[in-house]
C-alpha positions in Angstrom: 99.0 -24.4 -28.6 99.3 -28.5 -29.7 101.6 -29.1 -32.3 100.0 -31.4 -35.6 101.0 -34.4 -36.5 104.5 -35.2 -36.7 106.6 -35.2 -40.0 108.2 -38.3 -40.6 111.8 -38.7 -40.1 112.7 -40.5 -43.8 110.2 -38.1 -45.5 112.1 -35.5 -48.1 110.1 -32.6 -45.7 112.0 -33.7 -42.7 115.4 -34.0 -44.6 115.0 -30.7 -46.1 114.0 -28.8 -42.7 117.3 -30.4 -41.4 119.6 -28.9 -43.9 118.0 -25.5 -43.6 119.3 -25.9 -39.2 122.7 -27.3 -40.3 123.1 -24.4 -42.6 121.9 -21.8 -40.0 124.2 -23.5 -37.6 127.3 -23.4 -40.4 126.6 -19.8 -41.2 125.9 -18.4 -37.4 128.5 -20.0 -35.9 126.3 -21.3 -32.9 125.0 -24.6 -31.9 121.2 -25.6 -32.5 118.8 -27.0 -29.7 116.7 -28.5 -31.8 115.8 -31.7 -30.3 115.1 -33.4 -34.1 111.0 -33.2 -33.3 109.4 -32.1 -36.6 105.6 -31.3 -36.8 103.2 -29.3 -39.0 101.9 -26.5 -37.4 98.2 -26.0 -37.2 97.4 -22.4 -36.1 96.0 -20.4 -39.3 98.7 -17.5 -40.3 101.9 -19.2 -38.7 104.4 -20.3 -41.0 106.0 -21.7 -38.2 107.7 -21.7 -34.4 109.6 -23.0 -31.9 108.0 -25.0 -29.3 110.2 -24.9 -25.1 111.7 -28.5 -25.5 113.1 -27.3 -28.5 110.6 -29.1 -31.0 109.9 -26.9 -34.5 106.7 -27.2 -36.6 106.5 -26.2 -39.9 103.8 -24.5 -41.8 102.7 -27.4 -44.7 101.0 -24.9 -47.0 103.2 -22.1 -46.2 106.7 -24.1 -46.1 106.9 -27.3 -47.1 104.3 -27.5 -50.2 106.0 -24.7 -51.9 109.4 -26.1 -51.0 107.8 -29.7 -52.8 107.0 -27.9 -55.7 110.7 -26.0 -56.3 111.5 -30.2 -57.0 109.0 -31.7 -58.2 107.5 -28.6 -60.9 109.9 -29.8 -63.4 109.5 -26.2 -65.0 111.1 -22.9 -63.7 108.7 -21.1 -61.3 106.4 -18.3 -61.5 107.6 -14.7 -59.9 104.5 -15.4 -57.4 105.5 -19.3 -57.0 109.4 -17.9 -56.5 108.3 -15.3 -54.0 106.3 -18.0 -51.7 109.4 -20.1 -51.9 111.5 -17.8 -51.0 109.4 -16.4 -48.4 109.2 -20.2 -46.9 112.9 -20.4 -47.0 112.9 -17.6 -44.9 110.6 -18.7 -42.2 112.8 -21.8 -41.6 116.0 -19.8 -41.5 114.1 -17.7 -39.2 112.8 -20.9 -37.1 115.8 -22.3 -37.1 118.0 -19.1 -36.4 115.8 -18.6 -32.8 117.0 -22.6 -32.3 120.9 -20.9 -31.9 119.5 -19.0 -29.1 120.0 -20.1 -26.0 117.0 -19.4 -23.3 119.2 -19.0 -20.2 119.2 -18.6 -16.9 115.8 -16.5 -15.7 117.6 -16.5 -11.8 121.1 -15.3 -13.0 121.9 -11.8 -12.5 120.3 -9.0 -14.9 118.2 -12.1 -16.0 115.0 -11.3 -17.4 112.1 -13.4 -17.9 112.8 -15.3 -21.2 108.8 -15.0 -22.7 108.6 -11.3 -21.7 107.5 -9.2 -23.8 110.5 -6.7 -24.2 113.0 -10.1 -24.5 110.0 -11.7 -27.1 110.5 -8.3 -29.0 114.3 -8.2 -29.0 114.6 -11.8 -30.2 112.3 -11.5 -32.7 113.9 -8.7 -34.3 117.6 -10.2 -34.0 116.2 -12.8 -35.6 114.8 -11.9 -38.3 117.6 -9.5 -39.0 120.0 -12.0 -39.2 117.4 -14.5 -41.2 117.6 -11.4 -43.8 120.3 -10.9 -44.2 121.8 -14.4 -44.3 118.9 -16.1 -46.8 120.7 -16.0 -49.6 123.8 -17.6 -48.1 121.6 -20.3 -46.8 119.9 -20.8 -50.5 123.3 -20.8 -52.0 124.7 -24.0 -49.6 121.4 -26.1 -49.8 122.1 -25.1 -53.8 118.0 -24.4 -54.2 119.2 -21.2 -56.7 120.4 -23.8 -59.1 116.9 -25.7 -58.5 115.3 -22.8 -59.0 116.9 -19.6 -60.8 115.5 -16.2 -60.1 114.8 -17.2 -56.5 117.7 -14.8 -55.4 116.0 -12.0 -57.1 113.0 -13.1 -55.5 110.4 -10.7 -53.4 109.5 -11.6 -49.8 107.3 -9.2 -47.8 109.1 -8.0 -44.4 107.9 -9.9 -41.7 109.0 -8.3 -38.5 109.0 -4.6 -39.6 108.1 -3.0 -35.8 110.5 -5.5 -33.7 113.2 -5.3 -36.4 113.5 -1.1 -36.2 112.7 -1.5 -32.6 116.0 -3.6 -32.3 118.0 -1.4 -34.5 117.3 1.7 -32.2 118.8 -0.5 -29.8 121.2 -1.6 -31.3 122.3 1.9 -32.4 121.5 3.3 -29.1 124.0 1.0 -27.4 127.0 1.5 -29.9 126.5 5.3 -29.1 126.9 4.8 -25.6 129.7 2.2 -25.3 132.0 3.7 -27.9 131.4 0.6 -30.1 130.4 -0.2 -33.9 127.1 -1.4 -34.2 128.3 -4.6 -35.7 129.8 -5.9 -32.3 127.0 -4.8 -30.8 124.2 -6.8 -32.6 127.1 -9.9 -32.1 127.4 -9.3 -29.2 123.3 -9.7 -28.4 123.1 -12.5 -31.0 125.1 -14.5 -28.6 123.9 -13.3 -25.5 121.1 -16.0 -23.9 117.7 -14.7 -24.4 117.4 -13.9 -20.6 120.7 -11.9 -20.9 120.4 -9.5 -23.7 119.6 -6.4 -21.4 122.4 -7.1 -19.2 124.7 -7.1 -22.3 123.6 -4.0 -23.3 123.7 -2.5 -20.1 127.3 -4.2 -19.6 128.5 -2.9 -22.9 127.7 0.7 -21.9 129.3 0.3 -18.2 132.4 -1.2 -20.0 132.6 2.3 -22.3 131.2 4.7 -20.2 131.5 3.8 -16.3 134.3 1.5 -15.7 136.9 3.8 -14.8 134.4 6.3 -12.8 132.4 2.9 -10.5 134.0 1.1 -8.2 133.4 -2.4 -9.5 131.6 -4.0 -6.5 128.6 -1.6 -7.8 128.3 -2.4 -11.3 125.6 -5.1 -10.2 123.5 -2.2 -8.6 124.4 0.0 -11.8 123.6 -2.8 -13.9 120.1 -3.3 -13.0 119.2 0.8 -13.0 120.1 0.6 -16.8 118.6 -2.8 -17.5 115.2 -0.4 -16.1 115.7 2.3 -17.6 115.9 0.5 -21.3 112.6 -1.8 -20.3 110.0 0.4 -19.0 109.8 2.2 -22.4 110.5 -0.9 -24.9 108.2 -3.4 -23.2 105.5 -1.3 -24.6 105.8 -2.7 -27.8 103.0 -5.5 -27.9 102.8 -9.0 -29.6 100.8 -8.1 -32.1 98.4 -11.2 -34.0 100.1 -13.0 -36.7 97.0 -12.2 -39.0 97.5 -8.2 -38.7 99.9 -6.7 -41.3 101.6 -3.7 -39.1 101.1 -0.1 -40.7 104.0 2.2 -41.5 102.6 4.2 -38.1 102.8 1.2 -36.0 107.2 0.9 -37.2 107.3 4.4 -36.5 105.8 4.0 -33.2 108.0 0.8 -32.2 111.1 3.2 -33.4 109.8 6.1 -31.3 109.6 3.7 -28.1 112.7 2.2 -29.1 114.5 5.8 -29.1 112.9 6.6 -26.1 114.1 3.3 -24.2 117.9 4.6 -25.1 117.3 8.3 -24.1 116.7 6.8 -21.2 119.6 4.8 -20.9 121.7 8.0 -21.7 120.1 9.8 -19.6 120.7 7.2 -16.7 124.1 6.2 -17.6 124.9 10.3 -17.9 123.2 10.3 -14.3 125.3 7.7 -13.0 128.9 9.0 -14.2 128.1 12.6 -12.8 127.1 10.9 -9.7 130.2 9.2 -9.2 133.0 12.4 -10.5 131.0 14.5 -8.0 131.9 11.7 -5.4 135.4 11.7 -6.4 135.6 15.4 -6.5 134.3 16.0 -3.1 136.4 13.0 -1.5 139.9 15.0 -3.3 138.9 18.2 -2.0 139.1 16.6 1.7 143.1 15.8 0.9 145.6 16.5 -1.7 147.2 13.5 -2.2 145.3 11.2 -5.4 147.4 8.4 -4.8 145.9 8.0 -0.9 142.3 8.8 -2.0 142.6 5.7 -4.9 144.1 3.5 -2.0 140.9 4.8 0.0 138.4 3.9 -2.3 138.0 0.2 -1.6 137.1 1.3 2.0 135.8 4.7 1.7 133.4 3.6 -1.1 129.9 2.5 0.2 129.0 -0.9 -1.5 125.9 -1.4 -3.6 123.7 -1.2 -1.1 124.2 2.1 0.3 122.9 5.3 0.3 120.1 5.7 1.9 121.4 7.7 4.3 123.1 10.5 3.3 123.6 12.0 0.1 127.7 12.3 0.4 128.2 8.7 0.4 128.9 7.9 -3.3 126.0 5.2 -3.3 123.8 4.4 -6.7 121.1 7.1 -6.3 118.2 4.6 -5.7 115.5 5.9 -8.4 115.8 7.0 -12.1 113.1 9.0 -13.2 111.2 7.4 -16.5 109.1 8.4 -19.5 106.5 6.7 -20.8 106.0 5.2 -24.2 103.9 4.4 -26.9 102.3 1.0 -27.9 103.2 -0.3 -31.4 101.7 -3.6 -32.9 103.4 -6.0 -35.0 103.1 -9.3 -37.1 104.4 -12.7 -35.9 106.0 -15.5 -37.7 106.0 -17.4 -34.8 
């Protein structure tokens, strides 16, 4: 995809699209990559997206003309011209909330690839969460409720529904196994680089769950059996086409493979702490003394790598068993 023709920098457009990403930086906390590249978007349906060098387009009919005409009207808005402003202010946060997202290291470890279609699914539902749940703050500092009243009480349609309860199960699913609130959690992944969120999931549970069972020179191994377990079932939810409105069957079916990806996980991470107190177990049965099995451990306990040879050895057991999970489609805003 080729983005249109470029906004100009002096145009009220451009200015405007720059306070929304000064906002969104203000209110999230996190640096934007935007690289100050503004162009209208052409595809049919796409309000707007993000292009790699960290160029945005803009939708002109979907953003920026009903943006013109919350300044220009010189009469308070319709509810249908309030609900496509507001639902234009919420594709830029959205845009510009992906532009605090960092894409990360695809070769670090855990890393996975950044345009996959379980880490496409996660950020967009992070996203759009946060672009939610954070509009009106954003139309309260550019000050467009004064410009417009009633746009706070405004209707927008949701525009992520799958990925958003998707991410939620996850979310949830990740509290419950780290012993965290669900708030730290979504932080957490917020801030995590796009290649890293399953690794900081998987983390967050080995932090809560396995940290005082795993001797630490395996949590790389351990790492990558959860990161597994969790993708297998939630990289079944598609990229749907931005022209396809998703059914409430298709959010129940990204929530049902969502919940499935962190059954697994339990199931894994349950796996993995029995593995380990049986190891313990049968290592204090050989001697009384705790103290001189602990001081044993760093030499007595097989590194990542083992365990292919005998089943005594306290290694990572080298398969987890997996279910399989149902497809979902979605909508994009791009």
């Amino acid at each position: 995809m080729s983005a249109g023709r470029p906004v100009p920098r002096n145009s009220y457009e451009y200015r405007w699209v720059a306070s929304v990403i000064r906002s969104v930086e203000k209110l999230s906390g996190l640096p934007s990559r935007w690289n100050g590249e503004l162009f209208e978007e052409t595809e049919r349906f796409v309000a707007g997206r993000i292009l790699h060098d960290g160029s945005l387009t803009v939708s002109a009919d979907e953003v920026l003309k009903p943006v013109a005409l919350a300044y220009t009207a010189g009469r308070p808005l319709d509810k249908a011209e309030l609900s496509a402003l507001r639902e234009a202010v919420l594709s830029t946060v959205h845009e510009a909330k992906h532009l605090t997202h960092a894409l990360g290291d695809q070769s670090a470890p855990g890393a996975v690839p950044v345009y996959s279609r379980d880490a496409q699914a996660l950020e967009e539902g992070l996203t759009e969460h946060w672009a939610e749940e954070n509009l009106d703050a954003v139309i309260k500092d550019l000050e467009l409720d004064k410009v417009q009243p009633g746009l706070l009480e405004a209707e927008t349609e949701k525009g992520y529904p799958t990925y958003t309860a998707a991410t939620d199960e996850v979310v949830r699913g990740t509290a419950e196994g780290s012993g965290l609130a669900e708030g730290q959690v979504r932080r957490a992944l917020e801030h995590a680089d796009r290649t890293q969120r399953w690794a900081v999931a998987a983390d967050l549970v080995i932090d809560g769950r396995l940290a005082t069972v795993m001797p630490p020179q395996h949590r790389d191994h351990v790492r990558t059996q959860l990161i597994q377990a969790m993708r297998v079932q939630f990289r079944e939810i598609p990229v749907a086409r931005p022209d396809e409105l998703p059914s409430e069957q298709s959010v129940t079916a990204a929530r049902q493979g969502a919940e499935l990806a962190m059954a697994a996980l339990s199931a894994t991470t349950t796996g993995i702490e029995n593995h380990y107190r049986d190891w313990y177990r049968r290592q204090a049965a050989v001697g009384p003394e705790v103290d001189h099995l602990r001081k044993l451990l760093d030499t007595q306990a097989p590194d990542a790598g083992a365990g292919r040879g005998g089943q005594d050895d306290g290694a990572m057991p080298a398969t987890v068993r997996q279910m399989q999970g149902r497809e979902a489609r979605d909508q994009s805003r791009g």
